[in-house]
C-alpha positions as CSV (number, residue, x, y, z in Angstrom):
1,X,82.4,1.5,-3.7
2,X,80.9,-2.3,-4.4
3,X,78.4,-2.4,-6.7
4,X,75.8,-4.4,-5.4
5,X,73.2,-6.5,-8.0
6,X,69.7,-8.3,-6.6
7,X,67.3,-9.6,-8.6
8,X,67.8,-6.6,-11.1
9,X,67.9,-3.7,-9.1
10,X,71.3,-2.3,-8.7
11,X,72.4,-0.4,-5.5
12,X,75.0,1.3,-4.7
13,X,76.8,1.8,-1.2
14,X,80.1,2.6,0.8
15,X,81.3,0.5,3.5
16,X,84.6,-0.1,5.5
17,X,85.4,-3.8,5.5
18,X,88.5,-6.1,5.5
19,X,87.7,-7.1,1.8
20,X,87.1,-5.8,-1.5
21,X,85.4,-6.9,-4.4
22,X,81.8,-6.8,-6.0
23,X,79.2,-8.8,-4.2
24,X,75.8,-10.1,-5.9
25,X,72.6,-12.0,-4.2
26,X,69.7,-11.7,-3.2
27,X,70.2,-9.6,-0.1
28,X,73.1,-7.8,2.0
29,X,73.1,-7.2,5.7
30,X,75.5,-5.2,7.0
31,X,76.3,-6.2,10.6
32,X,78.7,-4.1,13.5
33,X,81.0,-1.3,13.7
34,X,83.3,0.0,11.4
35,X,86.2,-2.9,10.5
36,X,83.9,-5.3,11.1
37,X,83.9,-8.4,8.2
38,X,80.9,-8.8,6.3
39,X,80.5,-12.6,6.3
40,X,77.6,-15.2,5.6
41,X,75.9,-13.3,3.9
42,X,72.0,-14.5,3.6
43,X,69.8,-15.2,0.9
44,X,66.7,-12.9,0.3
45,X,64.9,-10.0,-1.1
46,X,66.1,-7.3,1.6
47,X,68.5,-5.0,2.1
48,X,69.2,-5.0,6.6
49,X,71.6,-2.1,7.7
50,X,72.3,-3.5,11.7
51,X,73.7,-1.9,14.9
52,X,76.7,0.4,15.0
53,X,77.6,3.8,13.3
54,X,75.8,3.3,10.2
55,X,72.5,2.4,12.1
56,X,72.9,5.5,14.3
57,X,73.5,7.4,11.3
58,X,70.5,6.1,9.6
59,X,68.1,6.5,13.0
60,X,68.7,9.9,12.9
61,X,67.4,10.1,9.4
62,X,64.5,8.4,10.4
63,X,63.5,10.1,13.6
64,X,60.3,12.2,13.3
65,X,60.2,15.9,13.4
66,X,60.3,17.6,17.6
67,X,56.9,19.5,17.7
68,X,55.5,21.9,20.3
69,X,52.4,24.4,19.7
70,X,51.9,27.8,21.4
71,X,48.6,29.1,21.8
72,X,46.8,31.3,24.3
73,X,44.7,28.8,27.3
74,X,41.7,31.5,27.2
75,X,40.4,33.4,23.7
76,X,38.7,36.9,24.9
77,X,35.5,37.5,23.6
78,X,37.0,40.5,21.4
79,X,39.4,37.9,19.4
80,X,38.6,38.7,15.7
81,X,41.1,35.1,15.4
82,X,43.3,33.0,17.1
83,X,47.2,32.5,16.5
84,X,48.6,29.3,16.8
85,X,52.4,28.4,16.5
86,X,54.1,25.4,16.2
87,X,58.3,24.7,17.1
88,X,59.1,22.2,14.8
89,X,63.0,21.0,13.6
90,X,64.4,17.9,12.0
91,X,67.6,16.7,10.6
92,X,65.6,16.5,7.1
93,X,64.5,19.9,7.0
94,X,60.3,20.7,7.3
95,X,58.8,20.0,4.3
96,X,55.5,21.5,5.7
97,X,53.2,22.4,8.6
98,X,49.7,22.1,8.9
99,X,47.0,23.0,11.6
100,X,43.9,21.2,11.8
101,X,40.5,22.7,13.6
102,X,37.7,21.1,15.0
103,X,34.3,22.7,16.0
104,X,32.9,20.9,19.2
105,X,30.0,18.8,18.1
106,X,31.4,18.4,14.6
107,X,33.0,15.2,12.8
108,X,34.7,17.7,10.1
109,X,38.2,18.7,10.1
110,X,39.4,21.9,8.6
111,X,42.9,22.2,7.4
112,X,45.2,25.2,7.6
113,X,48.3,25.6,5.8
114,X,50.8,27.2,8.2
115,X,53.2,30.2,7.1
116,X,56.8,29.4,8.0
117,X,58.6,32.5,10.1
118,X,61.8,31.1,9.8
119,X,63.8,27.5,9.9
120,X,61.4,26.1,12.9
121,X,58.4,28.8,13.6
122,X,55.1,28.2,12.1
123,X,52.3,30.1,12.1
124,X,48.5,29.8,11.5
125,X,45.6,32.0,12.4
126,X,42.0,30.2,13.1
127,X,39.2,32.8,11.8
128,X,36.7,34.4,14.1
129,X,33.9,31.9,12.5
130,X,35.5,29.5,14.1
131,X,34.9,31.1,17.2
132,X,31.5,30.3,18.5
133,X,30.2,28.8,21.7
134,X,31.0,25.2,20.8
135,X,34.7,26.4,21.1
136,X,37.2,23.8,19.3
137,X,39.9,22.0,19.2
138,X,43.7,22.6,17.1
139,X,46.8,20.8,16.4
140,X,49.5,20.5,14.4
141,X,50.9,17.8,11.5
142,X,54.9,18.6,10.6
143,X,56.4,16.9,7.6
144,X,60.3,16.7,7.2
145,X,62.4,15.9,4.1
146,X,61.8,12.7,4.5
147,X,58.3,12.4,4.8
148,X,57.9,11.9,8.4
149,X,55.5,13.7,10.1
150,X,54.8,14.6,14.0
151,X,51.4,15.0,15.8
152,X,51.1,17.3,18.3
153,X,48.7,17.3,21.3
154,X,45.0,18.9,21.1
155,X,45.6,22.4,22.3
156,X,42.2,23.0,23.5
157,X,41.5,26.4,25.4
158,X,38.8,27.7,27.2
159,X,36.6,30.8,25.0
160,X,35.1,33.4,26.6
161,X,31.9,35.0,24.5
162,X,29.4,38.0,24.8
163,X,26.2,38.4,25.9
164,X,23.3,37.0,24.3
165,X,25.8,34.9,22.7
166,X,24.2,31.5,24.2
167,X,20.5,30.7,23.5
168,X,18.0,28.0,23.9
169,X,16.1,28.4,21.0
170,X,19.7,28.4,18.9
171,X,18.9,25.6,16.6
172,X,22.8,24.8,15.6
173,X,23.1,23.7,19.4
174,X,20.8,20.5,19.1
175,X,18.8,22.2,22.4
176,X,16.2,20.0,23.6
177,X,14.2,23.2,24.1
178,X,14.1,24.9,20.5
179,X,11.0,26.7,21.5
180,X,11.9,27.5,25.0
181,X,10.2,25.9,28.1
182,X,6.7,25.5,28.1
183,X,3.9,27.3,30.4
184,X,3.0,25.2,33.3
185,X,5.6,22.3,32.6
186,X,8.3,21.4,35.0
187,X,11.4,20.6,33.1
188,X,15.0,20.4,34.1
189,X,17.2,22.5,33.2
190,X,20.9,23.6,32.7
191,X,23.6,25.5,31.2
192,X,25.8,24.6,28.7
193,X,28.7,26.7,29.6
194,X,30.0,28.8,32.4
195,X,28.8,32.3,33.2
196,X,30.8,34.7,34.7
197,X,27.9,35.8,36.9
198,X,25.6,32.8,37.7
199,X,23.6,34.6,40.7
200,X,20.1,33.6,40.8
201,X,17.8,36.9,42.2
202,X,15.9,36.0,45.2
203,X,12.5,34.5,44.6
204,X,9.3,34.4,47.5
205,X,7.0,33.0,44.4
206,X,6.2,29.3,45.1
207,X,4.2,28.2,42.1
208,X,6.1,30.8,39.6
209,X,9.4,31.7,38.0
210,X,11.3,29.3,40.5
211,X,14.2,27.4,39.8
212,X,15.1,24.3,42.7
213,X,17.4,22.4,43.5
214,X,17.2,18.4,45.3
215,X,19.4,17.7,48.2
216,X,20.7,14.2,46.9
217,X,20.5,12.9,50.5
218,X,17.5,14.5,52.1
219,X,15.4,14.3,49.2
220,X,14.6,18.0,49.7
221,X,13.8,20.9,47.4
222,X,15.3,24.0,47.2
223,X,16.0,27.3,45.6
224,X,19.8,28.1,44.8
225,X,21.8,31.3,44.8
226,X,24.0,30.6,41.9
227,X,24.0,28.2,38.7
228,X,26.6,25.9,38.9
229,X,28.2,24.5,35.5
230,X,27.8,20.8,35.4
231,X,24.4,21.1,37.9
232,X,20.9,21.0,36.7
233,X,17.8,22.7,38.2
234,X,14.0,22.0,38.2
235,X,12.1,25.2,36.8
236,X,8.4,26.0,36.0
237,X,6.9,29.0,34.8
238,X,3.2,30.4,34.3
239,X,4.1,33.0,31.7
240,X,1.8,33.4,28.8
241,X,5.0,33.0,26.3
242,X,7.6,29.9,26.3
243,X,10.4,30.9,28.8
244,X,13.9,31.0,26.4
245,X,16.9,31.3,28.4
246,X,20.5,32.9,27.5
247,X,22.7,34.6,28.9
248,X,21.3,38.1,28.6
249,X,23.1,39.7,31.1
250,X,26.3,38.0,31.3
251,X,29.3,36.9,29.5
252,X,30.2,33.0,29.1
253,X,33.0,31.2,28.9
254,X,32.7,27.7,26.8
255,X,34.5,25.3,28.6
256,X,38.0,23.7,27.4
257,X,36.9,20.5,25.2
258,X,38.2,17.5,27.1
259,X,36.9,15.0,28.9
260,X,34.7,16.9,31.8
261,X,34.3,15.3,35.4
262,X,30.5,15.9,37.1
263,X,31.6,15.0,40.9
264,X,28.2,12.5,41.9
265,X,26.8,12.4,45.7
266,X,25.6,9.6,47.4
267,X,22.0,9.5,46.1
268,X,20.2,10.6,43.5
269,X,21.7,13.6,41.7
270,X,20.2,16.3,39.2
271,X,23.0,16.8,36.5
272,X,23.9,18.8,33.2
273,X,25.9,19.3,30.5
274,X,28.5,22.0,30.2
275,X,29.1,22.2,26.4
276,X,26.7,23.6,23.9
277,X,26.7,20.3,21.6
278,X,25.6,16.5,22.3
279,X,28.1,14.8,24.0
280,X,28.2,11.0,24.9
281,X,28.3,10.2,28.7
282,X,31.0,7.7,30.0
283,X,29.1,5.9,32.3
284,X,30.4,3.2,35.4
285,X,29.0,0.0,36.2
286,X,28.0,1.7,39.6
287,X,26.4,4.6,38.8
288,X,23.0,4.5,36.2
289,X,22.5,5.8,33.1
290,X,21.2,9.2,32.6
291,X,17.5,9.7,32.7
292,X,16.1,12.8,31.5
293,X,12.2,14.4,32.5
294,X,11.1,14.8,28.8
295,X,11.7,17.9,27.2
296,X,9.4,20.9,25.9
297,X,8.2,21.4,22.3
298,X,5.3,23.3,20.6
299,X,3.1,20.5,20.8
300,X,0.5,20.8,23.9
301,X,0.1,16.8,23.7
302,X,4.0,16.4,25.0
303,X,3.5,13.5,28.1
304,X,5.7,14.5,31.1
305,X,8.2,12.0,32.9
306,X,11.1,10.1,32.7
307,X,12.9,8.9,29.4
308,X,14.8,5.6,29.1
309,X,18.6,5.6,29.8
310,X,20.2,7.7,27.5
311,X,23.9,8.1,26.8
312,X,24.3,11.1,25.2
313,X,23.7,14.2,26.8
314,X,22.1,17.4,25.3
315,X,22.3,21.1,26.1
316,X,20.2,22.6,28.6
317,X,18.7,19.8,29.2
318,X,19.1,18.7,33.1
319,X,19.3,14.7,33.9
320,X,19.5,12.6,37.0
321,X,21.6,9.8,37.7
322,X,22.3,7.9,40.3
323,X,25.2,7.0,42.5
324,X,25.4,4.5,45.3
325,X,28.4,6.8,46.5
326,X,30.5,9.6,46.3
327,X,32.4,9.5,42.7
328,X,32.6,10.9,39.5
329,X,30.6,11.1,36.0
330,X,32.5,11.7,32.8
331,X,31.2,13.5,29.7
332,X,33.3,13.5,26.4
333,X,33.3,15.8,24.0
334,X,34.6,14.2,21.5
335,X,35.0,10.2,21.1
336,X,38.8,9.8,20.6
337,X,39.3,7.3,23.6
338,X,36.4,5.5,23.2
339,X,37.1,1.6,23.0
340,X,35.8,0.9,19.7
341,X,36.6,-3.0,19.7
342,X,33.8,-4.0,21.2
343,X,32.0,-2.9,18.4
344,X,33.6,-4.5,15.9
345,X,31.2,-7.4,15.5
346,X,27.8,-8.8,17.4
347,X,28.6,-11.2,19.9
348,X,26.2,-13.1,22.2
349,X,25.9,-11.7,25.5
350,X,24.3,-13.4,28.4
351,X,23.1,-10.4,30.0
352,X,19.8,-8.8,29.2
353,X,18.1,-5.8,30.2
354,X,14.0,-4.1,29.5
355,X,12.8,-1.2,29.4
356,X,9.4,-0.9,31.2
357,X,7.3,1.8,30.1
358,X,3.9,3.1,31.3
359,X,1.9,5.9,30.1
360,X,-1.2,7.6,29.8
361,X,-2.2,10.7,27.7
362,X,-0.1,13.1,29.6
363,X,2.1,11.9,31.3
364,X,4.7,8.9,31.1
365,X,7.9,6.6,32.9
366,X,10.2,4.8,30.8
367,X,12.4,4.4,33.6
368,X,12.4,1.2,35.5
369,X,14.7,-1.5,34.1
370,X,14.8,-5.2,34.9
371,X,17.1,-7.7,34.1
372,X,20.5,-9.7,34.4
373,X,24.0,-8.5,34.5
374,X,27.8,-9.5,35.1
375,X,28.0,-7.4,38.0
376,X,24.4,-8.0,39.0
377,X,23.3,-10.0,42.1
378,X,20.2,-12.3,43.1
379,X,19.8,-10.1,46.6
380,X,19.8,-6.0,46.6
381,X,23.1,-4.9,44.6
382,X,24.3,-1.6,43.8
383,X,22.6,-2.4,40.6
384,X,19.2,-2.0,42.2
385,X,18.8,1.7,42.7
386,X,15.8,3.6,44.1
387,X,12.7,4.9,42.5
388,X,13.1,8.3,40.8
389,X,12.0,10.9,43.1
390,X,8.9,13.0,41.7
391,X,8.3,16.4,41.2
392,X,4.5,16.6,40.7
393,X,2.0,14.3,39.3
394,X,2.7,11.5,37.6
395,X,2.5,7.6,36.5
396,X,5.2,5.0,37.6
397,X,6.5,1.9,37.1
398,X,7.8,0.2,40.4
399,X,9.7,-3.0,41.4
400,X,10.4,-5.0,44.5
401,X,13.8,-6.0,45.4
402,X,14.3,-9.3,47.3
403,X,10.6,-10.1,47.3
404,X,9.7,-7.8,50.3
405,X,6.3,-6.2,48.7
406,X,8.2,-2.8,48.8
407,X,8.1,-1.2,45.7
408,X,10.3,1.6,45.8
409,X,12.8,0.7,43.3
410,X,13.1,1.6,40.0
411,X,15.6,-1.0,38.8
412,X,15.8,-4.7,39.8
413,X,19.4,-6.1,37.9
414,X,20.0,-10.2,39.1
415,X,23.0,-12.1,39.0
416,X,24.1,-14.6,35.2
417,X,24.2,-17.1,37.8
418,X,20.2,-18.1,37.5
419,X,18.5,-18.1,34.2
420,X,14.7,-18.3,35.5
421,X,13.2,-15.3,37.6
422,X,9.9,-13.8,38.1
423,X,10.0,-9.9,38.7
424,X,7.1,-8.5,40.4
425,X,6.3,-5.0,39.2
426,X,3.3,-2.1,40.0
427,X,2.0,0.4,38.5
428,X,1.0,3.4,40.4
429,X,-0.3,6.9,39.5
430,X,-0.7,10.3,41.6
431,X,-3.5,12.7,40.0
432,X,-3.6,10.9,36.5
433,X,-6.2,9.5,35.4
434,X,-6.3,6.6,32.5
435,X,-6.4,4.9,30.3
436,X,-2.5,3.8,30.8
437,X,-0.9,1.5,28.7
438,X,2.3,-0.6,29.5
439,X,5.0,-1.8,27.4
440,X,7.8,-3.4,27.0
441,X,11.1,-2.8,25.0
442,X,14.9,-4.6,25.0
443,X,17.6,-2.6,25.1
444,X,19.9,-5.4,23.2
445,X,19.4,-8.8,21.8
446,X,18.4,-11.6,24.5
447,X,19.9,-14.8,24.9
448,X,18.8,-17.4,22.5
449,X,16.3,-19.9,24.0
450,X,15.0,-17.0,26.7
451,X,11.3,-17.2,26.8
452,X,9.3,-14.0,28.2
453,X,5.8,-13.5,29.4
454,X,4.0,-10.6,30.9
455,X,0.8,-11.0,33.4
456,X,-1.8,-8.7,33.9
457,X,-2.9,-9.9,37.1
458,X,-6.4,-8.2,37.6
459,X,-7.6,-9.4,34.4
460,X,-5.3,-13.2,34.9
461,X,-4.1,-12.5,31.2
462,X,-0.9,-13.7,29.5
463,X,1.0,-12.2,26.9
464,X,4.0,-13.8,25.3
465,X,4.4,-11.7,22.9
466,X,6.0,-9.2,25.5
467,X,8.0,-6.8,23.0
468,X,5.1,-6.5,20.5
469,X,1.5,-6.6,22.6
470,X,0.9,-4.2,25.6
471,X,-1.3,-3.7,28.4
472,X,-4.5,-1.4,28.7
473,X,-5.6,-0.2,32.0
474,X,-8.8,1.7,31.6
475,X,-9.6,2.4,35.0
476,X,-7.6,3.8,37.8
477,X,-4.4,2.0,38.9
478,X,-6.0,3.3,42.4
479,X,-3.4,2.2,44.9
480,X,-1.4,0.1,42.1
481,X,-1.7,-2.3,39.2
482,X,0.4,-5.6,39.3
483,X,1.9,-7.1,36.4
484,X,4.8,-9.8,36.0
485,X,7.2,-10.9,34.0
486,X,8.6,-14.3,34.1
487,X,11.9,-15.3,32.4
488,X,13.8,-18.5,31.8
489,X,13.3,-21.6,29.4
490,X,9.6,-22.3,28.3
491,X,9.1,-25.0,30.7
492,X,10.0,-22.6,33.6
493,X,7.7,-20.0,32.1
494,X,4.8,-22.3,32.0
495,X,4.8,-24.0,35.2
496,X,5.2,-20.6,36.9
497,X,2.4,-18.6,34.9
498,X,0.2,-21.8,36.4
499,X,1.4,-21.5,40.2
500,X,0.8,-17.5,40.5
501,X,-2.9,-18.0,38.7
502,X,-3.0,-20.8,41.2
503,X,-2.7,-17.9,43.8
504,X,-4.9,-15.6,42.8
505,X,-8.6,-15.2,43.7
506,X,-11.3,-14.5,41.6
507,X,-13.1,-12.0,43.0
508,X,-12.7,-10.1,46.6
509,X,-14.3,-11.5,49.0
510,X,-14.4,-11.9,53.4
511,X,-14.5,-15.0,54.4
512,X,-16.6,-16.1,57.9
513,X,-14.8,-15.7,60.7
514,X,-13.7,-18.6,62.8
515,X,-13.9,-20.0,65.4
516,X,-17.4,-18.6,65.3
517,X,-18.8,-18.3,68.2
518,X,-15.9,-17.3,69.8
519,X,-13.8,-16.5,72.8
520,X,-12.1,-14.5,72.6
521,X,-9.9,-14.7,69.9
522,X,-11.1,-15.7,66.4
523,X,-9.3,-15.3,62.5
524,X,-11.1,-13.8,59.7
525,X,-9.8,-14.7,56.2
526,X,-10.2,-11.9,52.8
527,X,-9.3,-12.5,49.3
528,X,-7.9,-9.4,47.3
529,X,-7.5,-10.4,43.2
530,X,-5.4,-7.1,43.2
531,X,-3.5,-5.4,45.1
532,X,-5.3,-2.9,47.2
533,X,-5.9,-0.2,50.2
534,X,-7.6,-3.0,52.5
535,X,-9.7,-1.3,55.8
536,X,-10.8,-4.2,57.9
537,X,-12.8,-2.3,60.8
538,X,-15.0,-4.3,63.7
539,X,-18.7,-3.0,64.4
540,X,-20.9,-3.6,67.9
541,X,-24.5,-3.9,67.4
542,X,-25.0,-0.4,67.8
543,X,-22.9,0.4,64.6
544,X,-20.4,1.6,66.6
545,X,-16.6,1.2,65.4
546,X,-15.2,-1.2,68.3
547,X,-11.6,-1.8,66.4
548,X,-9.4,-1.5,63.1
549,X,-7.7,-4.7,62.4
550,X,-6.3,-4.1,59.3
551,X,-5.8,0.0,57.5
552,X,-2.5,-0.6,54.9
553,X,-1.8,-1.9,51.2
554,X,-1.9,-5.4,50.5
555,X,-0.9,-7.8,47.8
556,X,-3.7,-10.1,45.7
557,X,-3.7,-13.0,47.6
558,X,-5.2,-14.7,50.4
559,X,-4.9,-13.0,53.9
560,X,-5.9,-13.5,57.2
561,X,-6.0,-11.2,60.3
562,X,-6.9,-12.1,64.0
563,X,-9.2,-10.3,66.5
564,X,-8.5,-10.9,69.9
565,X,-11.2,-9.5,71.2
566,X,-10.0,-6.4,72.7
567,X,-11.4,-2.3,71.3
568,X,-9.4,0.0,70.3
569,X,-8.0,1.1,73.4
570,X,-7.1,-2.4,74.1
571,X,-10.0,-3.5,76.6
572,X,-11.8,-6.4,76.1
573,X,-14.7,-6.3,74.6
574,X,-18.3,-7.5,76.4
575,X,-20.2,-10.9,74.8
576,X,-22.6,-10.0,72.1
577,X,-23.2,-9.7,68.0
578,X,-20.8,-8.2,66.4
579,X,-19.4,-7.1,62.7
580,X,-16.6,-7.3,60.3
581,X,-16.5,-5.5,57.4
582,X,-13.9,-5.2,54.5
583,X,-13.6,-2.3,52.6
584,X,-11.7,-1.5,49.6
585,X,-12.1,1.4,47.1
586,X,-14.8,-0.3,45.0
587,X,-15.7,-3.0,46.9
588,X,-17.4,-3.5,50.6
589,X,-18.7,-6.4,52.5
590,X,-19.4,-7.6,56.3
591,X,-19.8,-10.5,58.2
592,X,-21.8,-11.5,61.4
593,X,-19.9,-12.7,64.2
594,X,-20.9,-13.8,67.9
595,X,-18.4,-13.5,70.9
596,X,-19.7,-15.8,74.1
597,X,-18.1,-15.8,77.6
């Protein structure tokens, strides 16, 4: 047995070699099998045990305990606690075994000592109060002699509970509805677990205690037989008292706590969340961010409509989200796989995206989004999804995609490739009446050197303060209200604030037809300073309507339409006096016109 000497510290060891003797420095490596000659020996400050018998030896020493846990996939609702046991051996010896607990929705840990059975059985009970419908999850930490330890995998099983058990108004859950669902309100709804008898009874009242569903493709409404976990439902009431939901006549079963899979249909889709916590959404670069239709509290002065995006999903609370295809939508529980290196410091980002926002005293959309993205494209993208659909009255914010005048889109998401754009945006209402206000809001930092503006075009204001000023609308947005915003570096802004004024007219107004006299065709030009329902109609002499040149929406702008002479019915149309007249909601004017043969 050498007696080794390094710097002070004395070691002793055992080892086969063809020499004997002491040996002192700074470090010793022992290298090979057994018979092998220690030799050139280096100079350091560790001791290196390499390959061969002693480094299997010394493996085995180091190896970590072998773990497995045993515990039942699905707690009945009569459990008074829950067993959990852990297989657990090592060459060491256990020094100890510990299970940990985790309520769903909760960032504690709770630690339970486990009782050893024998050599490798541990047990550990987890207590009824523990036992709730947020479920949990366990698992299990062995120690050996040596002060390794083994991890086991989350055992996480499914919990069945009684009735009544589940509640809306159950403030521990974080429900978006702690006083139940208003009178007169529609709201979307769903159910934070799975019941084991989701049968909805048959309903013939249209305007009462109704829950529907929406066809994703068709658009359509309709009422459901059973509530599906992972679905959500629209659902108005005309009860006196708020409407509270649980599950009075059923038992429930909280759902394992894992990441859960929501299966998405081409379209828009009406979606929930199946455990009785907040939970973050997982969200793909194809399918949007959750909206959610407001939610019900006490307060009578609550506006309806949609929310921002939102990434973390609450119980009974229904959502929609939209897909441009068939896939999936992942919820988790708990936050474990989440990257969290992207949030280990602020970097620039190219990309930016708003948040537009209009609302009046009742009712409100914080839905439509513009803005520039990786995965984004100049043309229509996956990225550009349609307008929400709605379920009643309500105020909107709209954009066009390509430039096309149609606004039916609730999101308009360009290409990094350009810099400078002009989104052109409406504001619309069905059965609300103003004032309105729209705003403005970032969702994260913009590049440096991006300038913004916002145009009221009725009024031809500017703001350039776009995230801290707003825009009033006293009167009705009628058939729409256009704003703008332009993007890009200040020059870009400027010039193009000047070249839409440029384009817009002061006042309405219908121009005198020409040629005039005519035959038989002749144009007549109309200015609109807004957009507007236009009615262009063609009067004889007699007051009689002749023809309708022009019944649709229109853009502010300078327009022309042609008569060629011909009524309604498309027969020309004898010489005489005749009349134009443009009509909008608050505006009418005509215009004499002579047709010679």
């Amino acid at each position: 047995m050498p007696l080794l000497v390094a710097q002070g510290l004395i070691i002793k060891t055992q080892h086969l070699s063809q020499s004997q003797g002491s040996m002192t420095g700074d470090s010793l490596r022992l290298i090979g099998a057994i018979g092998a000659s220690i030799s050139n020996l280096p100079s350091g400050d560790t001791l290196s045990l390499d390959g061969g018998f002693l480094a299997a030896v010394t493996g085995l020493y180091r190896k970590p305990p072998s773990l497995r846990t045993e515990i039942t996939d699905k707690i009945p609702k009569e459990a008074e606690s829950v067993t959990v046991q852990a297989i657990t051996q090592d060459i060491n010896g256990i020094l100890s075994a510990n299970l940990y607990v985790q309520v769903g929705g909760s960032d504690t840990v709770i630690e339970l000592p486990m009782v050893s059975l024998d050599d490798s059985t541990y047990q550990a009970n987890i207590p009824d109060s523990l036992l709730t419908v947020k479920n949990f999850r366990s698992w299990v930490i062995s120690v050996d002699g040596m002060y390794y330890d083994a991890t086991s995998n989350y055992d996480t099983p499914a919990l069945v509970f009684g009735e009544d058990e589940l509640r809306m108004d159950d403030s521990s859950t974080s429900s978006r509805f702690p006083d139940g669902v208003l009178e007169n309100r529609w709201r979307m709804v769903s159910w934070p677990a799975e019941l084991l008898n989701g049968g909805l009874k048959n309903s013939s009242l249209e305007n009462g205690f109704v829950f529907y569903d929406r066809n994703p493709v068709t658009n359509k409404l309709t009422k459901p037989d059973t509530i599906i976990t992972g679905k959500a439902y629209w659902f108005k009431h005309h009860y006196a008292d708020n409407v509270i939901f649980s599950n009075h006549n059923t038992d429930g079963t909280a759902v394992p706590l894992v990441d859960y899979n929501i299966p998405l249909e081409e379209g828009w889709n009406m979606i929930g969340s199946p455990f009785s916590f907040p939970v973050s959404v997982k969200v793909k670069e194809d399918v949007s961010t959750p909206l959610i239709y407001t939610y019900g509290y006490s307060d009578s002065t609550e506006k309806d409509g949609w929310s921002k995006p939102i990434t973390t999903l609450y119980p009974w609370s229904g959502y929609a989200v939209y897909s441009d295809r068939a896939k999936t939508l992942t919820l988790q529980p708990f936050e474990d796989s989440e990257d969290t290196s992207r949030n280990a410091g602020r970097s620039v980002s190219p990309e930016w995206v708003l948040n537009l926002k209009v609302q009046s005293r009742n009712y409100l959309d914080y839905s439509c989004l513009i803005g520039r993205r990786e995965l984004g494209q100049e043309g229509e993208d996956a990225l550009d999804i349609p307008a929400l659909p709605s379920i009643e009255s309500f105020v909107a914010v709209r954009t066009e995609v390509n430039g096309n005048g149609d606004f039916n889109y609730g999101a308009d998401i360009r290409s990094l490739g350009e810099s400078n754009g002009v989104w052109n945006l409406r504001l619309i209402s069905d059965g609300i009446v103003g004032p309105y206000t729209f705003s403005i809001t970032t969702q994260s930092d913009v590049p440096s050197g991006m300038k913004f503006a916002l145009l009221d075009i009725p009024n031809k204001h500017v703001i350039r303060n776009v995230f801290s000023e707003s825009i009033t609308i006293n009167e009705s947005l009628g058939s729409g209200y256009d704003v703008i915003v332009v993007s890009g570096n200040e020059q870009y802004v400027d010039d193009m604030i000047r070249k839409i004024f440029e384009t817009i007219p002061d006042n309405f107004s219908l121009s005198q037809n020409y040629p005039n006299p005519f035959n038989p065709t002749t144009k007549i030009d109309f200015a609109l300073p807004r957009s507007a329902d236009v009615l262009i109609t063609i009067y004889n002499l007699m007051g009689q309507q002749v023809n309708v040149l022009m019944n649709s929406n229109l853009e502010y702008g300078y327009h022309t339409v042609i008569w060629n002479g011909l009524d309604q019915f498309g027969r020309p149309v004898s010489s005489g006096v005749y009349f134009s007249e443009l009509r909008t909601r608050n505006f009418r004017q005509t215009k004499k016109m002579l047709l010679l043969k």
